[in-house]
C-alpha positions in Angstrom: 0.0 0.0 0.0 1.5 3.7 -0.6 2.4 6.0 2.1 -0.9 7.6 3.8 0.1 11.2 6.2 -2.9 10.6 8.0 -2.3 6.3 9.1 1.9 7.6 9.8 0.4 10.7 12.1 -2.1 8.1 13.9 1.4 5.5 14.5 3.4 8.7 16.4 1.0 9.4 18.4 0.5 13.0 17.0 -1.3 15.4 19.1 -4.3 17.7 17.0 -4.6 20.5 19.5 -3.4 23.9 18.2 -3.6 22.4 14.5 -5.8 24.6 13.1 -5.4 27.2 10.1 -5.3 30.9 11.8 -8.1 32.7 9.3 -11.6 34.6 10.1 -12.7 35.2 6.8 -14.5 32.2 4.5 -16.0 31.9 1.6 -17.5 28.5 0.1 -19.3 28.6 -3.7 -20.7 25.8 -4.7 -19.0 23.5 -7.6 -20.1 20.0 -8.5 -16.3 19.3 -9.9 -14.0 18.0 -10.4 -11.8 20.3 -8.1 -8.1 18.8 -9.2 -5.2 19.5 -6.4 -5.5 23.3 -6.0 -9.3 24.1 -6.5 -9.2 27.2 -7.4 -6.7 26.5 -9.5 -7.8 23.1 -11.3 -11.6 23.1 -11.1 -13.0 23.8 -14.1 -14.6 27.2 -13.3 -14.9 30.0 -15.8 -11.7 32.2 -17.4 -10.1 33.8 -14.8 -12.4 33.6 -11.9 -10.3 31.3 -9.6 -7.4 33.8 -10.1 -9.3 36.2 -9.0 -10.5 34.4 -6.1 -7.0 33.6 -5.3 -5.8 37.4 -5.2 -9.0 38.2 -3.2 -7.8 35.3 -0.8 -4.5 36.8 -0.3 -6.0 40.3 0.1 -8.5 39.7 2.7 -6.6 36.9 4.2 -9.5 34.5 3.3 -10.0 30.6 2.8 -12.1 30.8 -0.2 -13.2 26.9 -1.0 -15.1 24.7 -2.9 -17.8 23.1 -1.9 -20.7 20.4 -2.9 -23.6 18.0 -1.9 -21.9 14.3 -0.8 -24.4 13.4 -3.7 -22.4 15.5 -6.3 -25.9 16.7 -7.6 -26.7 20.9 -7.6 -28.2 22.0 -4.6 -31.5 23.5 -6.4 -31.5 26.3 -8.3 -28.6 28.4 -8.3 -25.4 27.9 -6.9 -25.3 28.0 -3.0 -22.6 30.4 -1.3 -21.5 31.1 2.2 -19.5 33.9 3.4 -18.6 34.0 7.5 -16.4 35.8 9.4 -15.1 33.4 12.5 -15.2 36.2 15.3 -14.2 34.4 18.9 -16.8 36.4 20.2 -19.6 37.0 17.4 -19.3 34.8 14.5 -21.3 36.0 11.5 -22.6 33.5 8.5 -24.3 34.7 5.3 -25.6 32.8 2.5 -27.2 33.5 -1.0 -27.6 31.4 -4.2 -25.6 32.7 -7.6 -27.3 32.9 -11.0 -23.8 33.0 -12.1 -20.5 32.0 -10.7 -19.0 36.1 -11.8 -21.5 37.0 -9.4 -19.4 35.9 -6.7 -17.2 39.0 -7.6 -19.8 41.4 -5.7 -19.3 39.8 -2.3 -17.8 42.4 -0.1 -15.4 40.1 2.1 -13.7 43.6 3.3 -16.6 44.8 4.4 -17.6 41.4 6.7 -14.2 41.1 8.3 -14.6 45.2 8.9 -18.1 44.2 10.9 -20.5 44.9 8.0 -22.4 42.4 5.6 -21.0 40.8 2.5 -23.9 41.7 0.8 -25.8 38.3 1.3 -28.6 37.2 3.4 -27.9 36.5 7.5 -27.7 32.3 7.8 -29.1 31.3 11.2 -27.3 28.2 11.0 -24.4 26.3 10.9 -22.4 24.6 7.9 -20.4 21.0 8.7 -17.5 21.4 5.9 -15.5 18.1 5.6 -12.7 18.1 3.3 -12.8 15.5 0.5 -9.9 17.0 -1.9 -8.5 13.5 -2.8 -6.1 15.3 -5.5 -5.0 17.3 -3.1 -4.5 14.5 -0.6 -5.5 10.8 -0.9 -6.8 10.4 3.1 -8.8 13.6 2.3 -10.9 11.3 0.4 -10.1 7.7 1.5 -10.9 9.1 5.3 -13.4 11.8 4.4 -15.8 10.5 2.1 -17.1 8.0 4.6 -17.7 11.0 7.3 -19.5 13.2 4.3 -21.8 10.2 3.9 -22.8 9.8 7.3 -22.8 13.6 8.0 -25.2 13.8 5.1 -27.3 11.0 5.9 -27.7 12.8 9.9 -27.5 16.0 9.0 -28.1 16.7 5.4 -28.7 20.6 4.9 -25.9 21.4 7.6 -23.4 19.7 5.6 -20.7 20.0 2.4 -17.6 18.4 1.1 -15.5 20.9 1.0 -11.8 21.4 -1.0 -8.3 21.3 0.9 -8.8 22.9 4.2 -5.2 22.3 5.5 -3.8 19.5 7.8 -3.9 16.4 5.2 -2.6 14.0 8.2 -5.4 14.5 10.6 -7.6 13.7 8.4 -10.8 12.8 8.0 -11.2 17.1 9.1 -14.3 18.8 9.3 -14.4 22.4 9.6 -17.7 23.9 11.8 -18.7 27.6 10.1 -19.3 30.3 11.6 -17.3 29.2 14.3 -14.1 27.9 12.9 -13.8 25.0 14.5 -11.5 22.6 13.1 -12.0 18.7 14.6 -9.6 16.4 12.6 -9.2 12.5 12.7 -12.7 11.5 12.5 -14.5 8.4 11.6 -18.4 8.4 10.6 -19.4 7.8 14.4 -17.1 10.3 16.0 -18.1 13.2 13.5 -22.0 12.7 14.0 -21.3 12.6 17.6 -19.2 16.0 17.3 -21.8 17.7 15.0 -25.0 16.9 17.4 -22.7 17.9 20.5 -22.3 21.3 18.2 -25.7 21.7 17.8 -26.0 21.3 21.4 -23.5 24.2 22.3 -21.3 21.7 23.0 -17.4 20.9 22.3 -15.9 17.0 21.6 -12.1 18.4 22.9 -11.3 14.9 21.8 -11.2 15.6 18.2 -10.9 19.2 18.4 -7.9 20.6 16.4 -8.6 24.1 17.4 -10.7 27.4 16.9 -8.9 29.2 13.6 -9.7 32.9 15.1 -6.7 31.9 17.3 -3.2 31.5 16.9 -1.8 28.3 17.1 -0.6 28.0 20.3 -4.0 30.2 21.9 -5.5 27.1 20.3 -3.8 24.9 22.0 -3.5 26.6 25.1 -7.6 26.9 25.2 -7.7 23.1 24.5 -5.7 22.0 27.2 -7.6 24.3 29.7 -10.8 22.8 29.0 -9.2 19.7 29.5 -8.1 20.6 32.9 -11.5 22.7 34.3 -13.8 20.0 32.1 -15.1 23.1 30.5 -17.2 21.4 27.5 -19.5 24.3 26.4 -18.7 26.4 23.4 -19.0 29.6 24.9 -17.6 28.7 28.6 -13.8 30.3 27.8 -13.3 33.7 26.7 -9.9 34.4 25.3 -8.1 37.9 27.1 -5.0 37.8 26.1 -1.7 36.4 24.8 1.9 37.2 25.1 5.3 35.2 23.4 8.6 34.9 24.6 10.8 33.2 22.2 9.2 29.6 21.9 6.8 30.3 25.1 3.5 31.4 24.7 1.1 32.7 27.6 -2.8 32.9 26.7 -5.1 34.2 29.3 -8.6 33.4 29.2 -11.6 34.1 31.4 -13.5 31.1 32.8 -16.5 31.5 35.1 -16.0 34.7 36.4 -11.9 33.3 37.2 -8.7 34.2 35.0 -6.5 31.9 33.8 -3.4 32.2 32.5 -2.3 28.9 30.3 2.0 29.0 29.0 2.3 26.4 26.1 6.0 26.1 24.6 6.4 25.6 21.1 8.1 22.0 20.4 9.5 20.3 17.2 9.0 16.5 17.7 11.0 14.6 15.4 10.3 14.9 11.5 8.1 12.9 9.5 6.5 13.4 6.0 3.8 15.3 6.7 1.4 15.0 3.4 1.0 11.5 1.4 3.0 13.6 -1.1 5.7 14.8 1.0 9.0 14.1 -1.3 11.0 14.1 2.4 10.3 14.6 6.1 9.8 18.2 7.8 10.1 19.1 11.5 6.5 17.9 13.0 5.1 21.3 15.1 3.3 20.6 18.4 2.7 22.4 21.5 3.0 21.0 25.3 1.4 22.5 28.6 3.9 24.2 30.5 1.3 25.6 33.2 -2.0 26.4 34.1 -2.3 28.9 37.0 -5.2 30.4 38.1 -5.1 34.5 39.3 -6.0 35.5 43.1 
């Protein structure tokens, strides 16, 4: 069998907390595929609109993806967007169907991360994206086509495949909008159980590979205090604050009317090939608990 990043990670014992990508700003538009190894790149979308969606991207520092039904079919009439801004605090989701993909052109993702609207309709809900980009990576699809099946099947208007959202090895990943929750090495029981905890307020910190409003290490620093107070609801930790020393990071976070200040140190444990198309092993990044202290 060739090399699978997500079966190595599993072997070493890889930790997921504090995996996540840092970005605020999304924006999914819907396209049946193919997608190819860069999306907005490959997929067959009209002249010069994924360029422009990758300079938009870059300017807005965005994760613009791809998205579709697990069924491949279109999702009614139309093609179905999303644009949400991950605030810790407030996250935002809007939503709209295209009469044409140049239409995506007069979202206003500037205006969303600035606190405004996008220019599309306020989405009372929540969106369970699961990355499927087997060009990109094979586990994407090997590991999370299974997951978009039974996430479908459970929760079928909640829930997209999605292109490369970043972190091939943990996969099967599944990305939780507005929020930004990334959960990563799921199997079909463990992601419906994370999406109805979800719905429920609720966090699986089992699975849980961060929230991408934060910095790495504030990710993993909010993980591992949860762990430690058993503080499962979404909203139960506020971030305050963060400060770095070299490889040390101290986040502060308000729990429960306390403060706690959580130091995580920056580590590089061994090297490994990171993607099934790695061509040679890079340093593996994780983060260990140096302290949790609670303020008088």
């Amino acid at each position: 069998m060739s090399f699978r990043c997500a079966a190595a990670s599993v072997l070493r014992d890889e930790p997921v907390l504090g995996t996540a990508t840092h970005v605020r700003t999304w924006l999914l538009l819907e396209h049946v595929g193919p997608w190819g190894d860069k999306a907005l790149r490959d997929a067959r979308l009209p002249e010069g609109l994924g360029a422009e969606l990758q300079r938009r991207a870059a300017e807005h520092r965005a994760k613009i993806l791809l998205i579709r039904r697990y069924s491949s079919a279109p999702d009614g009439d139309g093609l179905r967007v999303f644009a949400a801004y991950a605030d810790p605090v407030s996250p935002r989701l809007e939503a709209g169907r295209l009469a044409d993909p140049r239409e995506v052109f007069d979202i206003d993702l500037g205006a969303l991360r600035r606190g405004g609207t996008s220019g599309l309709t306020p989405y009372d809900g929540s969106v369970f994206c699961v990355c499927t980009n087997g060009r990109h990576d094979a586990c994407c699809a090997e590991r999370g086509r299974p997951v978009a099946k039974a996430l479908d099947q459970a929760h079928p208007e909640e829930t997209w495949e999605v292109s490369h959202v970043g972190g091939d090895r943990f996969a099967a990943n599944m990305v939780v909008l507005p929020h930004g929750l990334y959960y990563g090495r799921l199997d079909p029981a463990s992601a419906i159980a994370a999406a109805g905890a979800h719905l429920s307020g609720e966090l699986d910190l089992d699975h849980l590979r961060g929230r991408s409003s934060y910095p790495m290490a504030v990710q993993a620093a909010e993980i591992q205090l949860r762990r430690e107070l058993g503080a499962t609801r979404r909203d139960d930790v506020v971030f305050v604050d963060r400060s770095t020393d070299a490889d040390l990071t101290t986040a502060t976070f308000a729990v429960a009317g306390a403060t706690y200040d959580v130091q995580v140190r920056a580590v590089r444990d061994g090297a490994a090939r990171l993607t099934c198309k790695a061509g040679r092993d890079n340093p593996v990044p994780a983060y260990e608990l140096v302290s949790v202290s609670r303020r008088p």
